[in-house]
VOPAZA-495708 format. One record per residue: y, z, x of N, C-alpha, C in turn; residue in three letters. Coordinates in nm, 4 decimals, decimal comma, padded with zeros to 6 digits. Atoms other than C-alpha are relative to their C-alpha. Example, Ala and Ser with C-alpha at 12.3 -4.5 7.8 and 13.67 -1.06 7.14 Angstrom:
<drenmi <-00,1190; 00,0000; 00,0890>; <-00,4500; 00,7800; 01,2300>; <00,1200; 00,0000; 00,0900>; 'ALA'>,
<drenmi <-00,1190; -00,0060; -00,0820>; <-00,1060; 00,7140; 01,3670>; <00,1090; 00,0730; -00,0770>; 'SER'>,
This chain:
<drenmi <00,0856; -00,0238; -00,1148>; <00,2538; 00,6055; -00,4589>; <00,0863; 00,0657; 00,1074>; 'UNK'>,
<drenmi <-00,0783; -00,1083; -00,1011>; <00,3389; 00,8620; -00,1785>; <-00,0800; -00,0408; 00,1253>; 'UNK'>,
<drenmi <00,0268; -00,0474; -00,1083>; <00,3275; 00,8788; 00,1839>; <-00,1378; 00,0331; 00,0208>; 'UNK'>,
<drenmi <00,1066; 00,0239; -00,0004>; <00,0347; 01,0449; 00,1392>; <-00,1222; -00,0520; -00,0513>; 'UNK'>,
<drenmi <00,1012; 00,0504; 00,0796>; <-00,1733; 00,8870; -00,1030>; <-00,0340; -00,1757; 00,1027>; 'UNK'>,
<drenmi <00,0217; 00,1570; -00,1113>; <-00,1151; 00,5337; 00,1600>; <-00,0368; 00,0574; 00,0782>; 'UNK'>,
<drenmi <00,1013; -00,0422; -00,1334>; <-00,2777; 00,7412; 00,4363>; <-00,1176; 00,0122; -00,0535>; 'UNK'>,
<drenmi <00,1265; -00,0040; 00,0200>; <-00,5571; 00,8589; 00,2045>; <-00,0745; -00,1705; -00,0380>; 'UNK'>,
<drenmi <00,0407; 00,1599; 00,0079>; <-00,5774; 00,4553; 00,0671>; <-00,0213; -00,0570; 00,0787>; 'UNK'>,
<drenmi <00,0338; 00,0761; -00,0826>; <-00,5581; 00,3205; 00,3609>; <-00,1506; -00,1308; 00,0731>; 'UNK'>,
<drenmi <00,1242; 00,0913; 00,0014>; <-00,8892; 00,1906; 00,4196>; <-00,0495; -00,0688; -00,0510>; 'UNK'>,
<drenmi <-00,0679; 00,0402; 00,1384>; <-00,9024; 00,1164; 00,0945>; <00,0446; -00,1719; -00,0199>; 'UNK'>,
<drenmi <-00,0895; 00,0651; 00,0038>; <-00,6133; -00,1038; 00,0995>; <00,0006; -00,1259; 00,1003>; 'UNK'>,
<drenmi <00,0673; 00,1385; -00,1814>; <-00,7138; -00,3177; 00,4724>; <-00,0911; -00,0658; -00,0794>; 'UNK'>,
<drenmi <00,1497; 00,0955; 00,0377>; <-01,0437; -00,4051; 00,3000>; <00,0403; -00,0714; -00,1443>; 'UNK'>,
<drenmi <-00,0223; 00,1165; 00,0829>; <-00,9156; -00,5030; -00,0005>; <00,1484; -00,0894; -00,0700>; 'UNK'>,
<drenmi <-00,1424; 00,1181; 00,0182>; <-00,5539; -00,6339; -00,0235>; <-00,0152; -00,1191; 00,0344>; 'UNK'>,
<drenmi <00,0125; 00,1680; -00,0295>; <-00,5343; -01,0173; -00,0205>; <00,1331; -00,0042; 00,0917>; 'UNK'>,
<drenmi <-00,1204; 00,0530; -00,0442>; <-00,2851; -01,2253; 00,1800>; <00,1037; -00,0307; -00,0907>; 'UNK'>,
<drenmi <-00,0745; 00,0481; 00,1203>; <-00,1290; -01,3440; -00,1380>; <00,0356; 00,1363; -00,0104>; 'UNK'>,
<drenmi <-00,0329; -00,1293; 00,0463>; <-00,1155; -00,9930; -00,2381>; <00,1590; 00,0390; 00,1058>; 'UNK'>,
<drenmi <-00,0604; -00,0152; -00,1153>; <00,0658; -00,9017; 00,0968>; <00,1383; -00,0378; 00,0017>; 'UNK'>,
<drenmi <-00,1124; 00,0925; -00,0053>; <00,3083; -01,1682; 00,0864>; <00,1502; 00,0157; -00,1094>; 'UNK'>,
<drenmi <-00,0939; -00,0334; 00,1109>; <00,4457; -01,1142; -00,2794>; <00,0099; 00,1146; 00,0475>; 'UNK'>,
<drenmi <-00,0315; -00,1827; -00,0192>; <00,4638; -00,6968; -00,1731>; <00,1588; -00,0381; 00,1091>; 'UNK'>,
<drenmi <-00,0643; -00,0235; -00,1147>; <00,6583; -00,7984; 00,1393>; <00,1364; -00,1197; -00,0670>; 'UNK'>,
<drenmi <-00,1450; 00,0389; 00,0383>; <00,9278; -01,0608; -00,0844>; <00,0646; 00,0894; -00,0727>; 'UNK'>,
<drenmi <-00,0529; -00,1235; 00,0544>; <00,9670; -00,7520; -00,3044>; <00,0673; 00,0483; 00,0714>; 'UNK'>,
<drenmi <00,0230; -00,0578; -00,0287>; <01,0327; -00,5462; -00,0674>; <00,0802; -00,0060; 00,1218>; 'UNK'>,
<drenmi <-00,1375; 00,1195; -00,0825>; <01,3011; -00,7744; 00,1242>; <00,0878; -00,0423; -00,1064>; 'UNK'>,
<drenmi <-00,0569; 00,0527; 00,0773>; <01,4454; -00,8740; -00,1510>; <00,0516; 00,1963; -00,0816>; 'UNK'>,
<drenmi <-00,0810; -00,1227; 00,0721>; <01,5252; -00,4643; -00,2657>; <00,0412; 00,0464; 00,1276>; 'UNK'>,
<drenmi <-00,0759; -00,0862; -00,1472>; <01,6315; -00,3815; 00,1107>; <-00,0788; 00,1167; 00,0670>; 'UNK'>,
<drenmi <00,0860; -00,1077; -00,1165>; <01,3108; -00,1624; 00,2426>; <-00,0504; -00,1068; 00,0996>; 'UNK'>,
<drenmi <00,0507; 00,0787; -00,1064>; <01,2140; -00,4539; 00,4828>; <00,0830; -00,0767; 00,0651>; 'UNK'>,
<drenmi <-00,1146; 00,1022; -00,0937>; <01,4680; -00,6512; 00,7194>; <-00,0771; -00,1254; 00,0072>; 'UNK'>,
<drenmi <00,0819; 00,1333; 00,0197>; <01,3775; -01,0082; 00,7706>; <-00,0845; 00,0255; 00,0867>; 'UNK'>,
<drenmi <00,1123; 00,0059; -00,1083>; <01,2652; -00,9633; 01,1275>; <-00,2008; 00,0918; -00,0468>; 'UNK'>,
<drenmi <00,0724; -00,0491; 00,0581>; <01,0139; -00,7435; 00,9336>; <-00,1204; -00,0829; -00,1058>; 'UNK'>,
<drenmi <00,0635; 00,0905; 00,1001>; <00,9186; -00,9442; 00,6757>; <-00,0958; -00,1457; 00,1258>; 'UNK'>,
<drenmi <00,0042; 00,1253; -00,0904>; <00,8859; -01,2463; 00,9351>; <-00,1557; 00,0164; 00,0957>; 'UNK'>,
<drenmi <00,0836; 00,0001; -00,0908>; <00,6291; -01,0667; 01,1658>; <-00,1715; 00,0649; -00,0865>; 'UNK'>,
<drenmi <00,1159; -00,0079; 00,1160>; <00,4037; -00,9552; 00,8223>; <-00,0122; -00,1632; -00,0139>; 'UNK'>,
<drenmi <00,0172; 00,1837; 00,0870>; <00,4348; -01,3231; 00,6991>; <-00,1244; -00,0813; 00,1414>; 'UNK'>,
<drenmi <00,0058; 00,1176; -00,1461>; <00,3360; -01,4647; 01,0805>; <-00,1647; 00,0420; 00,0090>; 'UNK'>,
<drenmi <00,0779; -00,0511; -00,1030>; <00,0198; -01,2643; 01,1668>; <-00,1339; -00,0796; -00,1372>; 'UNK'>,
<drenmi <00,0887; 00,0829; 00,0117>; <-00,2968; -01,4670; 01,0965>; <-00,1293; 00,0803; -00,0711>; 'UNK'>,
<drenmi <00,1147; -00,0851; 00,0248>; <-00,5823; -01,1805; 01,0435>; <00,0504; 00,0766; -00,1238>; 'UNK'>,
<drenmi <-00,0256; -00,0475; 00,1269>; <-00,5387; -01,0926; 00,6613>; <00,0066; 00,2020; 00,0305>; 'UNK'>,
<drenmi <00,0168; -00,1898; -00,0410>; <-00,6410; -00,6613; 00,7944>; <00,1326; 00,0272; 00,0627>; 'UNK'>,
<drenmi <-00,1171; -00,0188; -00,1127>; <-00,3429; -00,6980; 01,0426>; <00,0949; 00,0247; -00,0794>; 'UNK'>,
<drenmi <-00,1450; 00,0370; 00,0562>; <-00,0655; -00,8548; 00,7927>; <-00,0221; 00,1326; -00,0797>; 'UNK'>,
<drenmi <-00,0006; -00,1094; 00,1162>; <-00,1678; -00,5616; 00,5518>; <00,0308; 00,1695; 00,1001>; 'UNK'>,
<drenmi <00,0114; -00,0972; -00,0641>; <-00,1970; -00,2750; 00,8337>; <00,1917; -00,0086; 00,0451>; 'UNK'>,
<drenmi <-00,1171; 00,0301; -00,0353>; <00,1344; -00,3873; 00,9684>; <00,1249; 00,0386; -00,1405>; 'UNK'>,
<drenmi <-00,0770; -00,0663; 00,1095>; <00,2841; -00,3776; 00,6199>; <00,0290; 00,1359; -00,0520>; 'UNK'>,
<drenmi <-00,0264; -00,1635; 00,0591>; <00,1674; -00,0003; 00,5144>; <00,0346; 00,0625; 00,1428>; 'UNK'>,
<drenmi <-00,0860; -00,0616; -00,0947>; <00,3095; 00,1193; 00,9019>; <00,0759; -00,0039; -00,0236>; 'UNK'>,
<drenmi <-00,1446; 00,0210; 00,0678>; <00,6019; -00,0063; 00,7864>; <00,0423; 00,0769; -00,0720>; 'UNK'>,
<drenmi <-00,0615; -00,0856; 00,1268>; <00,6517; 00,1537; 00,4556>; <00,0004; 00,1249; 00,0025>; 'UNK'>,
<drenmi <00,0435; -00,1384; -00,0231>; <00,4717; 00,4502; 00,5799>; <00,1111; 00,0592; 00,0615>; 'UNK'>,
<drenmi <-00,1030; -00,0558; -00,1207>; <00,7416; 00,4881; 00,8406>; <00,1514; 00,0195; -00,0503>; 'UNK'>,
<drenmi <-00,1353; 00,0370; 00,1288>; <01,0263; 00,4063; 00,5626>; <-00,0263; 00,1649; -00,0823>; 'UNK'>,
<drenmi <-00,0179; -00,1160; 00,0995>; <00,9591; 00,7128; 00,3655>; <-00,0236; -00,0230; -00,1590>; 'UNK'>,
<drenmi <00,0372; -00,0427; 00,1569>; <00,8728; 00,8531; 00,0339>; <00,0539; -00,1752; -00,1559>; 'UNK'>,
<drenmi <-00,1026; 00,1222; 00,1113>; <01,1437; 00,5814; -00,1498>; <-00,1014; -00,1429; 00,0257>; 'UNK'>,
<drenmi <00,0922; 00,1312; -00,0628>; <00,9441; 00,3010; 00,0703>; <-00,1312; -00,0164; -00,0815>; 'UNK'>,
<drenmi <00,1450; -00,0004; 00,0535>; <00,6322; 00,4080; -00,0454>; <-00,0038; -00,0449; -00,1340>; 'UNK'>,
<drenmi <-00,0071; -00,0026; 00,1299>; <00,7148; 00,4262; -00,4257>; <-00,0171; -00,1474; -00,0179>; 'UNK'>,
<drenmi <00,0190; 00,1016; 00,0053>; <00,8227; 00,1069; -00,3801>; <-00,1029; -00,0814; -00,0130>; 'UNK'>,
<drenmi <00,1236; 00,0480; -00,0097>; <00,5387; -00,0102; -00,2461>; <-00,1095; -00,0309; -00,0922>; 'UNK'>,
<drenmi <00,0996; -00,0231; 00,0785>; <00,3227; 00,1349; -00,4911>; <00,0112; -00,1089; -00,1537>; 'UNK'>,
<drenmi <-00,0450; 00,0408; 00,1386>; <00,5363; -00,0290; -00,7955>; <-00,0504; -00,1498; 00,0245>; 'UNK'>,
<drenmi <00,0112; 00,1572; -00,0635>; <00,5264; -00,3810; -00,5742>; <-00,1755; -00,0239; -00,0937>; 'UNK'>,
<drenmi <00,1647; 00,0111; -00,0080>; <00,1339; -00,3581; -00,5823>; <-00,0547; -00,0088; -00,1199>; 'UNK'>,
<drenmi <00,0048; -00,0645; 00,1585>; <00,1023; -00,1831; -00,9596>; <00,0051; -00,1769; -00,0480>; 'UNK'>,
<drenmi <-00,0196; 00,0885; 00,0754>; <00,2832; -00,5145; -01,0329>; <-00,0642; -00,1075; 00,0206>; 'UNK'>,
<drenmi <00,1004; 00,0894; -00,0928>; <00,0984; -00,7756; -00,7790>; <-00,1741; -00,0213; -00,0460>; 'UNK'>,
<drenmi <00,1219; 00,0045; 00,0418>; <-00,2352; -00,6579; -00,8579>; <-00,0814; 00,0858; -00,0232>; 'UNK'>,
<drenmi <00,0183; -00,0831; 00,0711>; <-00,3199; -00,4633; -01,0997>; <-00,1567; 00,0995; -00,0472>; 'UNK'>,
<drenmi <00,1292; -00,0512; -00,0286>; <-00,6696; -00,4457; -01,0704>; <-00,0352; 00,1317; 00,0991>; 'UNK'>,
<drenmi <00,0177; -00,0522; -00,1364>; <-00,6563; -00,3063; -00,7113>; <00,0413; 00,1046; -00,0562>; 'UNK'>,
<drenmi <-00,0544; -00,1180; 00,0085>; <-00,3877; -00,0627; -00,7737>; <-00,0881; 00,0743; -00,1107>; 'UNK'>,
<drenmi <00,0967; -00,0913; 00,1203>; <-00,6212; 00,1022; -01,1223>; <-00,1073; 00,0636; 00,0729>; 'UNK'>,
<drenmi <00,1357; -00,0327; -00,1292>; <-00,9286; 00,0720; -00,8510>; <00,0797; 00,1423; 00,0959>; 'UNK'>,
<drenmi <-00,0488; -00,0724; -00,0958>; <-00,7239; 00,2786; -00,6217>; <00,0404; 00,1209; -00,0807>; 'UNK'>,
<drenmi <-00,0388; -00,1221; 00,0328>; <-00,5663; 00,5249; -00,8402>; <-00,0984; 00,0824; -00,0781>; 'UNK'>,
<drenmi <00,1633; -00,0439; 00,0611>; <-00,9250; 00,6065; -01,0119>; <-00,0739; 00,0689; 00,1152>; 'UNK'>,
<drenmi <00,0516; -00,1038; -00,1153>; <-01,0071; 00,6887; -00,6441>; <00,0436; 00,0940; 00,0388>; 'UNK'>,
<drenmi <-00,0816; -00,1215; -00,0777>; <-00,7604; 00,9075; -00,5788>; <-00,0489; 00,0814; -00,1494>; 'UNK'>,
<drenmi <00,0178; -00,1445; 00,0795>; <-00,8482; 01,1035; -00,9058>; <-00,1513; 00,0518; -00,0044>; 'UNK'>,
<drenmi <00,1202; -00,0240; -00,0466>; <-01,2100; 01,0972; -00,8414>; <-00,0189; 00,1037; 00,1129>; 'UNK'>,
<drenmi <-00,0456; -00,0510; -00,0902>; <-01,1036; 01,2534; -00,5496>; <00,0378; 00,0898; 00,0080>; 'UNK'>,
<drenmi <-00,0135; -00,0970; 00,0739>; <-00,9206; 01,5272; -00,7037>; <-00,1113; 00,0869; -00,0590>; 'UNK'>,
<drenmi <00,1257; -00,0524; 00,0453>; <-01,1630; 01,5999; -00,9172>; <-00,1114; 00,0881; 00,0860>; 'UNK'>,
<drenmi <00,0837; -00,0066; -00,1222>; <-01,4204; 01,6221; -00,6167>; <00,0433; 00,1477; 00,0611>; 'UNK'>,
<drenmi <-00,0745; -00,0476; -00,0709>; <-01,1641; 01,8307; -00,4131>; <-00,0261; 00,1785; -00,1144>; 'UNK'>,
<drenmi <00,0039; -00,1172; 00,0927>; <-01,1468; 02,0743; -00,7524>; <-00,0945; 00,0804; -00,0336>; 'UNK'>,
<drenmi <00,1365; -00,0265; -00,0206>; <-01,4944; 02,1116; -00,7879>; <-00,0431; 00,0685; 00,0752>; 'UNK'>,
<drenmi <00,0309; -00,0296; -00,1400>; <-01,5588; 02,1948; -00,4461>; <00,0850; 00,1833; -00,0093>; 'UNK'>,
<drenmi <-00,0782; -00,1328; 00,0646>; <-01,2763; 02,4851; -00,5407>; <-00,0207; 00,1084; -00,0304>; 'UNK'>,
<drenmi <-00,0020; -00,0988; 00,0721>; <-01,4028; 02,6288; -00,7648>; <-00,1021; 00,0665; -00,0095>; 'UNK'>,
<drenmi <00,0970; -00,0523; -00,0241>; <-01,7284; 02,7271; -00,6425>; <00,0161; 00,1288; 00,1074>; 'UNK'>,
């Protein structure tokens, strides 16, 4: 997952990432050195499940390309459902985009 594919997910991703989800992404993710604790600490703290997740992809977003990948692998591995859901949208999407193209 890229940079941009977490801007186009985004919405996406608020509505349906869990807290659980969240939580395991963000020990990943501390535990390979894209998140500092104070980082980790103020995802873990925040109460409104949309927040802890919005807070998380600023983060990664702001980390770069490597961040993101990460991210994406975290998630892939976390929850596998979501991430298939998500990458089905982004080729739907494509598709769409190609279509539109080639007229």
């Amino acid at each position: 997952m890229d940079v941009e594919s977490i801007r186009k997910l985004y919405p996406d991703l608020i509505k349906k990432m869990g807290k659980a989800t969240v939580n395991k992404i963000v020990d990943i993710l501390f535990a390979e050195g894209v998140l500092q604790s104070e980082e980790m600490h103020i995802i873990q703290s925040q109460q409104v499940e949309e927040d802890a997740v919005r807070n998380l992809l600023g983060l990664v977003r702001n980390k770069g390309s490597v961040a993101c990948e990460k991210f994406g692998l975290a998630l892939e591995e976390n929850d596998p459902h979501l991430y298939d859901d998500l990458q089905s949208s982004c080729i739907t999407d494509a598709v769409k985009l190609l279509s539109l193209g080639s007229n």
